[in-house]
FIMAR-198366 format. One record per residue (C-alpha): x, y, z; residue in one letter; residue number from 0. Coordinates in nm, 3 decimals. Example, Ala and Ser with C-alpha at 12.3 -4.5 7.8 and 13.67 -1.06 7.14 Angstrom:
residues 2
<atom c1="1.230" c2="-0.450" c3="0.780" code="A" pos="0"/>
<atom c1="1.367" c2="-0.106" c3="0.714" code="S" pos="1"/>
END
This chain:
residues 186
<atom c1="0.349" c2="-1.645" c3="1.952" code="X" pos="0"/>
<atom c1="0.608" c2="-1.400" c3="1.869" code="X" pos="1"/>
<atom c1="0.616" c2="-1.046" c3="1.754" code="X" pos="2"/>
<atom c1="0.846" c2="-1.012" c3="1.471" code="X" pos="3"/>
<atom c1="0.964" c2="-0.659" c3="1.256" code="X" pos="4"/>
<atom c1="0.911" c2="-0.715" c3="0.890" code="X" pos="5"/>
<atom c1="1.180" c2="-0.403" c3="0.802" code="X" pos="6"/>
<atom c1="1.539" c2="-0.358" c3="0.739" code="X" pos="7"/>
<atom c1="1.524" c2="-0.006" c3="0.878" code="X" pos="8"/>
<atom c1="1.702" c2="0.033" c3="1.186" code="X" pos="9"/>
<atom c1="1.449" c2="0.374" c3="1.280" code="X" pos="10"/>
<atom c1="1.191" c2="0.134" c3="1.301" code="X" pos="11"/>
<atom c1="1.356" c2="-0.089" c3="1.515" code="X" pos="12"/>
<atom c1="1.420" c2="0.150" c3="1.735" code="X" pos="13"/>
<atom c1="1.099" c2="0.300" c3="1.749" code="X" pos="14"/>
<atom c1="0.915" c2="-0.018" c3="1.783" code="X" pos="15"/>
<atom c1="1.168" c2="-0.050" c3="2.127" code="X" pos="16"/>
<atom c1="0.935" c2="0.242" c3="2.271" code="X" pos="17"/>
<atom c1="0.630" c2="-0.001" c3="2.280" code="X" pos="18"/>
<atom c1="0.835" c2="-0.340" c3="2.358" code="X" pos="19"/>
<atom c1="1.191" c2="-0.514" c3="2.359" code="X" pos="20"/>
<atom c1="1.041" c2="-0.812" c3="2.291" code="X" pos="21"/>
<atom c1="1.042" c2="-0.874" c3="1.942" code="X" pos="22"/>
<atom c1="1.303" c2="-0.984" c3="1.655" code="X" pos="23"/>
<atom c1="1.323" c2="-0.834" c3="1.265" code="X" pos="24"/>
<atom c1="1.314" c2="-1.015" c3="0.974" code="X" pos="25"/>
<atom c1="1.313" c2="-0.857" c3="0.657" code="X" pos="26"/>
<atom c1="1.077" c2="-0.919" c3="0.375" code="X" pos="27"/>
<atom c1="1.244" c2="-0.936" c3="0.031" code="X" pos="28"/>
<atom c1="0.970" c2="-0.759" c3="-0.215" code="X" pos="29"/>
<atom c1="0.914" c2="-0.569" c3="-0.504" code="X" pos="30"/>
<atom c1="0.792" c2="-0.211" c3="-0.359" code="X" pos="31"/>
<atom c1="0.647" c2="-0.089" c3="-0.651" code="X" pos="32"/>
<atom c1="0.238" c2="-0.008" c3="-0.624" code="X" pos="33"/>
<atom c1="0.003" c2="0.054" c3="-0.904" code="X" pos="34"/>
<atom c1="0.061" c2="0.444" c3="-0.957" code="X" pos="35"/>
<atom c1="-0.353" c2="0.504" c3="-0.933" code="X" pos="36"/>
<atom c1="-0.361" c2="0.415" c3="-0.555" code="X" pos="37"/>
<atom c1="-0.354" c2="0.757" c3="-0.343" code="X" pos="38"/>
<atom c1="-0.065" c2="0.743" c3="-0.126" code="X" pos="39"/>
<atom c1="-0.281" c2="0.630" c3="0.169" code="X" pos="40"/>
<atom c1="-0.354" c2="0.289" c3="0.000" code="X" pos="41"/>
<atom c1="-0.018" c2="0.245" c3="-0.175" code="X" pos="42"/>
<atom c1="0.159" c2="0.283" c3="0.200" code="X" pos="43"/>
<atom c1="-0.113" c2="0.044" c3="0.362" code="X" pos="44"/>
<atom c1="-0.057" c2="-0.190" c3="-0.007" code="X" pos="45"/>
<atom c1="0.331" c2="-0.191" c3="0.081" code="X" pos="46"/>
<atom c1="0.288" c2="-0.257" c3="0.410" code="X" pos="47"/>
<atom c1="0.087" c2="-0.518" c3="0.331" code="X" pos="48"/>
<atom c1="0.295" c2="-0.701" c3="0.077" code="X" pos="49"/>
<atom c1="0.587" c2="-0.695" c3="0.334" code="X" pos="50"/>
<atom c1="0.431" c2="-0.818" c3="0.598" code="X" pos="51"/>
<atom c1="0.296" c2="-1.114" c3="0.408" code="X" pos="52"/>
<atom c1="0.620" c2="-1.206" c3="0.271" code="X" pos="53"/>
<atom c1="0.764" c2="-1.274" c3="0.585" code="X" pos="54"/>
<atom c1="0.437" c2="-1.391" c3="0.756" code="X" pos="55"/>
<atom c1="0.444" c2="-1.699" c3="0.484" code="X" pos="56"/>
<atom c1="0.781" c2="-1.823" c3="0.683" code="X" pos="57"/>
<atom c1="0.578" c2="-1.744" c3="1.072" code="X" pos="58"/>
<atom c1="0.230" c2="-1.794" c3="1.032" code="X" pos="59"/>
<atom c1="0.175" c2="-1.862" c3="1.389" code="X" pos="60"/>
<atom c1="0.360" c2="-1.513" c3="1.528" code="X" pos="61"/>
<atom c1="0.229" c2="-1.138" c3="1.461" code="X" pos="62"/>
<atom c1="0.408" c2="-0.935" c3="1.203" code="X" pos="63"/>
<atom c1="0.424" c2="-0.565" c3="1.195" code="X" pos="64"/>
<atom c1="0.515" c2="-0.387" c3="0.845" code="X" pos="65"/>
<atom c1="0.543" c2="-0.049" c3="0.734" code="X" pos="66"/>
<atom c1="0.621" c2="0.174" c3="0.460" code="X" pos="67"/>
<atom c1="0.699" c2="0.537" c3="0.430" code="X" pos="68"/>
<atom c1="0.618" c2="0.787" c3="0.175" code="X" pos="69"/>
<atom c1="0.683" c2="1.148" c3="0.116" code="X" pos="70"/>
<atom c1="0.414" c2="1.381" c3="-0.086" code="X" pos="71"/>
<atom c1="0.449" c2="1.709" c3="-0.259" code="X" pos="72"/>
<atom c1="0.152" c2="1.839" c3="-0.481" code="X" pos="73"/>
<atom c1="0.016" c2="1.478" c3="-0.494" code="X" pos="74"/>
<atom c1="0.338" c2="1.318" c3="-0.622" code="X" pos="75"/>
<atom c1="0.548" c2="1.061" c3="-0.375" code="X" pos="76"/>
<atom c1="0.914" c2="1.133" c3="-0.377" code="X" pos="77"/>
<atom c1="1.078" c2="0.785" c3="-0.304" code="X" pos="78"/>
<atom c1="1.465" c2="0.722" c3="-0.218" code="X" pos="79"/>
<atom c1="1.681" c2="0.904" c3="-0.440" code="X" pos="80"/>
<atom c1="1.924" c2="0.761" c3="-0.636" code="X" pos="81"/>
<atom c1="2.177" c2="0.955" c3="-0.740" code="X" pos="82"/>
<atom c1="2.298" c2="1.327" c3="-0.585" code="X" pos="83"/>
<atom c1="2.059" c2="1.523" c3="-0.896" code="X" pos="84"/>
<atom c1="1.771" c2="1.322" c3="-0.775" code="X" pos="85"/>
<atom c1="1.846" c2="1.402" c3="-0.379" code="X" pos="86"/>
<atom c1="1.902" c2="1.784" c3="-0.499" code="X" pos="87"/>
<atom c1="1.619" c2="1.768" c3="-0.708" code="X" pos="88"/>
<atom c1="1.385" c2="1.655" c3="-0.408" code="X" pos="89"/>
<atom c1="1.517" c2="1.876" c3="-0.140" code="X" pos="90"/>
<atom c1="1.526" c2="2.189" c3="-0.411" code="X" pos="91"/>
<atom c1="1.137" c2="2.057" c3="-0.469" code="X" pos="92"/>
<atom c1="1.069" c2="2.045" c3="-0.079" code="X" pos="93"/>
<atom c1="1.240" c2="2.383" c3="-0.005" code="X" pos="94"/>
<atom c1="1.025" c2="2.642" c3="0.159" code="X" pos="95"/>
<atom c1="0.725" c2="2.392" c3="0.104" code="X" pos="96"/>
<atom c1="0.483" c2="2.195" c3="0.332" code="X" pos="97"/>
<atom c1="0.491" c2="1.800" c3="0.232" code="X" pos="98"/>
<atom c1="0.315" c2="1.525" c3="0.382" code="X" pos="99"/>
<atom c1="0.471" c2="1.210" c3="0.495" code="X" pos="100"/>
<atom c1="0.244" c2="0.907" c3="0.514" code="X" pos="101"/>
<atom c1="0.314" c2="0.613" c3="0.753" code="X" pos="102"/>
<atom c1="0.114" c2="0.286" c3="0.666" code="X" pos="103"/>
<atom c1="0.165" c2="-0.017" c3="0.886" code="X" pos="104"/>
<atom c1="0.021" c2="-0.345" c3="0.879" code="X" pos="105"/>
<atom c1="-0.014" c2="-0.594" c3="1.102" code="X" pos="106"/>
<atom c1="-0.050" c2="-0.972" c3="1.067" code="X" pos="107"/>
<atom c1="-0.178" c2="-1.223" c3="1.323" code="X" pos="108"/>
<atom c1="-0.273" c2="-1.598" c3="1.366" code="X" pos="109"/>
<atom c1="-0.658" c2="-1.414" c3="1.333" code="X" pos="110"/>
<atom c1="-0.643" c2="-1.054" c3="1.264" code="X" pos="111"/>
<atom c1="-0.535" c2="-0.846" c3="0.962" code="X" pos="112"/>
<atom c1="-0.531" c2="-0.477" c3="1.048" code="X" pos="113"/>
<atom c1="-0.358" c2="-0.196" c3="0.830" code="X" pos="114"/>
<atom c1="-0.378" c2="0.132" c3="0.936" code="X" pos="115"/>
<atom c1="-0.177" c2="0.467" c3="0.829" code="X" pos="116"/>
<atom c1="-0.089" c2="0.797" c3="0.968" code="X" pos="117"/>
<atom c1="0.005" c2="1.132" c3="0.797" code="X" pos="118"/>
<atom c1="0.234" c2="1.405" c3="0.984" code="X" pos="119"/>
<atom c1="0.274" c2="1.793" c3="0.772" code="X" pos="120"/>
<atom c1="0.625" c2="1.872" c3="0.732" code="X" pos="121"/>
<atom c1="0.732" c2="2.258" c3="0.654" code="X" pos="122"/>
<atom c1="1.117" c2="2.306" c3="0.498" code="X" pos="123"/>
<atom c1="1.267" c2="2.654" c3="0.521" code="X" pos="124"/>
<atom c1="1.376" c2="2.800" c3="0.184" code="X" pos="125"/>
<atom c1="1.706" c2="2.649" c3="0.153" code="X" pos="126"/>
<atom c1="2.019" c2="2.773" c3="-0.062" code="X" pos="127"/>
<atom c1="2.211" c2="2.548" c3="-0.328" code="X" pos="128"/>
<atom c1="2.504" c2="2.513" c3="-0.108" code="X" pos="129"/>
<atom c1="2.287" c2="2.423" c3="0.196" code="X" pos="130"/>
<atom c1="2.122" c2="2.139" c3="-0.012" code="X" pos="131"/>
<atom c1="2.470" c2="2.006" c3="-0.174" code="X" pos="132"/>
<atom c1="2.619" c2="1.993" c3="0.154" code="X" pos="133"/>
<atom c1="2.359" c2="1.762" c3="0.324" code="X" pos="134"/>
<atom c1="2.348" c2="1.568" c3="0.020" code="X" pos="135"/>
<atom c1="2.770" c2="1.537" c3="0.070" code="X" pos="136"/>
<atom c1="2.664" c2="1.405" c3="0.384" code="X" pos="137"/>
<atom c1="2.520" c2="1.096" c3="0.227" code="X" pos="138"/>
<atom c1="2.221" c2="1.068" c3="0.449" code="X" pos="139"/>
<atom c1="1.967" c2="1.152" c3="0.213" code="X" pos="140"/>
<atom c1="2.029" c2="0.826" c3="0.001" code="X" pos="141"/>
<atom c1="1.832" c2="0.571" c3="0.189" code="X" pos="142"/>
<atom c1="1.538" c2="0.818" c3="0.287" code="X" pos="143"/>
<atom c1="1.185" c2="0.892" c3="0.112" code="X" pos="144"/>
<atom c1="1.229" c2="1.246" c3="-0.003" code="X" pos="145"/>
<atom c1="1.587" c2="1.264" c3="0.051" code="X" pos="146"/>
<atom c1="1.567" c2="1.367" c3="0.413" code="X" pos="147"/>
<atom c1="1.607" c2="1.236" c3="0.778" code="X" pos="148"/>
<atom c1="1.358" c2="1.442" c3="1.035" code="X" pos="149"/>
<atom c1="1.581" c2="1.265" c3="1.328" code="X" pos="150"/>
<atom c1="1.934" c2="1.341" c3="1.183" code="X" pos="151"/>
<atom c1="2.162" c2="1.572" c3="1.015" code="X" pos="152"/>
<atom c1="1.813" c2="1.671" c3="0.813" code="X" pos="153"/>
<atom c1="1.655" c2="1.796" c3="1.095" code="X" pos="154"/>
<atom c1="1.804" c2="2.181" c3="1.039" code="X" pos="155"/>
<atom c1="1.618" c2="2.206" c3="0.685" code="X" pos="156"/>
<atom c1="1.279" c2="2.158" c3="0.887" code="X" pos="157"/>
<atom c1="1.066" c2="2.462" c3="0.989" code="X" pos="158"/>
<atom c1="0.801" c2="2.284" c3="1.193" code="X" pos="159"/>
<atom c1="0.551" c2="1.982" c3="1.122" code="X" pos="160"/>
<atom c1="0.203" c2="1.880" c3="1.226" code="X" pos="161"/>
<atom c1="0.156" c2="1.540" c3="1.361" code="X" pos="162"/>
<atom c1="0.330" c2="1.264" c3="1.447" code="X" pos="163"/>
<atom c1="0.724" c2="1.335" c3="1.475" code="X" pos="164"/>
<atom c1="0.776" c2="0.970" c3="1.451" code="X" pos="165"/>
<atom c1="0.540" c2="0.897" c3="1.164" code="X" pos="166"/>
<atom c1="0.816" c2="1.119" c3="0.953" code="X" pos="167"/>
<atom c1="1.123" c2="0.886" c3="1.058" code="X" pos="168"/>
<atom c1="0.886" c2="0.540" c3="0.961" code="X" pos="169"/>
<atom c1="0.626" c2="0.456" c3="1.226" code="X" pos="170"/>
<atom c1="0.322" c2="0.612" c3="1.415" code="X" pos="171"/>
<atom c1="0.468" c2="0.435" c3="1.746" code="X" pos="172"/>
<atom c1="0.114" c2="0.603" c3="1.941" code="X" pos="173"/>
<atom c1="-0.118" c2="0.537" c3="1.712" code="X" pos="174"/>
<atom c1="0.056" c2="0.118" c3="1.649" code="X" pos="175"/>
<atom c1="0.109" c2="0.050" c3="2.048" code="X" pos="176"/>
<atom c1="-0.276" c2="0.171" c3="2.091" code="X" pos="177"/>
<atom c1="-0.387" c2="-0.048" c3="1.800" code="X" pos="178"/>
<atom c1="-0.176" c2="-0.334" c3="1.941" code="X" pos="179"/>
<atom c1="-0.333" c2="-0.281" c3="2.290" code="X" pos="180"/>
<atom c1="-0.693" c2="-0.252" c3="2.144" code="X" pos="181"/>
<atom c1="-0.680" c2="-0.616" c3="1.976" code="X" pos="182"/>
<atom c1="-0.484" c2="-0.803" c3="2.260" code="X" pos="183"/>
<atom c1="-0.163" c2="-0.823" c3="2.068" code="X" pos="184"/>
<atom c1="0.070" c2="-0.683" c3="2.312" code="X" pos="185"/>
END
């Protein structure tokens, strides 16, 4: 039985390194669209979910661990942006704010389903036009939830947060190696 990554991120891959090297990625090919009625503790858990079954169809017999990543500001999930207005308008939105990011994670083995999530509170400073065009000119915010990175060049817009530092860049690596521990999967 083998422990595969169902994510194309590379943070998670690293991350997932601090619990155990022994494991390989393959990346689940799905829709990640969610009913807009879940709260955006089911629709990370949902999304999770979905990915993890994808690629668990092609290795029934090893355990799969998925995970999606949301940002929310006054109960609205800011997803990747795609295009510069859509970065500026979600770092001009999270600007002097607290926001919540929200970590689900499934995991899939040959007898267990578990999906779990954690939240982390995330404070930006007020930031200036010109501070937010020139980390979007940077290009990092493009393939992020809410147009940031905690662990790179985004990490001088953030005040402080409240949780789980790793929950912001895409998984709760405490809170999975405990749950992996607890049910023998590790």
């Amino acid at each position: 039985m083998a422990l595969i990554l169902a994510s194309a991120s590379p943070r998670r891959k690293e991350l997932l390194r601090f619990i155990t090297e022994d494991f390989s990625v393959r990346v689940s090919d799905v829709d990640e669209h969610t009913d807009p009625n879940l709260t955006p503790e089911e629709a990370v858990v949902t999304l999770a979910k979905i990915k993890g079954e994808a690629v668990s169809e092609n290795y029934p017999d090893d355990t799969i661990i998925s995970a999606d990543t949301v940002v929310v500001l006054n109960d609205k999930i800011l997803g990747k942006p795609h295009s510069p207005e859509e970065a500026f308008s979600m770092l001009s939105s999270l600007s002097g704010n607290t926001h919540t990011v929200y970590t689900g994670v499934y995991i899939i083995s040959e007898n267990k389903k578990i999906g779990f999530y954690d939240k982390t509170e995330v404070t930006f400073y007020t930031l200036s036009g010109d501070e937010i065009n020139n980390y979007i000119k940077t290009g990092e915010p493009f393939d992020k939830a809410g147009a940031y990175g905690i662990q790179g060049l985004g990490a001088i817009l953030i005040k402080g947060i409240s949780g789980d530092y790793y929950n912001v860049m895409g998984l709760p690596v405490a809170k999975l190696a405990r749950t992996l521990k607890e049910n023998d999967l590790l």
